[in-house]
N, C-alpha and C positions, 0 to 999 in steps of 0.2 A: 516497483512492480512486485506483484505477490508471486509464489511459489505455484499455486493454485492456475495461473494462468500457464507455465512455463512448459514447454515441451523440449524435451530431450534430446540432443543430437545421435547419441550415442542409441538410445533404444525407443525413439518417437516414440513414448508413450508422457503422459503428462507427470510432470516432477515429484506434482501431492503423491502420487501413488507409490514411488522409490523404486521403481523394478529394476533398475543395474546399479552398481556404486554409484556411477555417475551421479545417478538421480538422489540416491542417497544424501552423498555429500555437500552435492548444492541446496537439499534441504536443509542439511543438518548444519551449512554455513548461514543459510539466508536465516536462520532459526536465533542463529549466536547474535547477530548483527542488529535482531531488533529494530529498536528506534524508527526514525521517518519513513525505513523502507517500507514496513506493510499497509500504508495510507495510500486507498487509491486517490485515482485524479478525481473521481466526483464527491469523494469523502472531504477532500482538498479543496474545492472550488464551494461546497457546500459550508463548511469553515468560512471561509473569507467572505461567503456571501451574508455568515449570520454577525461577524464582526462588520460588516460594511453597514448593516440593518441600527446594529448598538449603537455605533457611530455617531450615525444619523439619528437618533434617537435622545441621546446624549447632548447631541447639538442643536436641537429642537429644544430642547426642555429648558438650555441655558439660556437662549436668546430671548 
């Protein structure tokens, strides 16, 4: 899950914008962490759907 989605327990406002530490901190962790975390689910499903596409492609041309 991205940052951009998250709202705040501590001051309900949304995470992107930082308005108490809270908000701060969980940006500035989600931020360090990188990697798989900021890939949504349709970014994700969109992937696999253009590797499922090559695939098939690839196994077309051998046969």
């Amino acid at each position: 899950m991205t940052f951009d989605r998250l709202v705040c327990a501590q001051c309900a406002g949304p995470v992107s914008e930082g308005r108490c530490p809270t908000c701060r901190a969980t940006r500035a962790r989600m931020e360090q962490e990188g990697g798989w975390s900021g890939i949504s689910p349709a970014t994700l499903i969109a992937a696999l759907v253009a590797l499922l596409a090559v695939i098939l492609v690839v196994e077309h041309a051998t046969a």
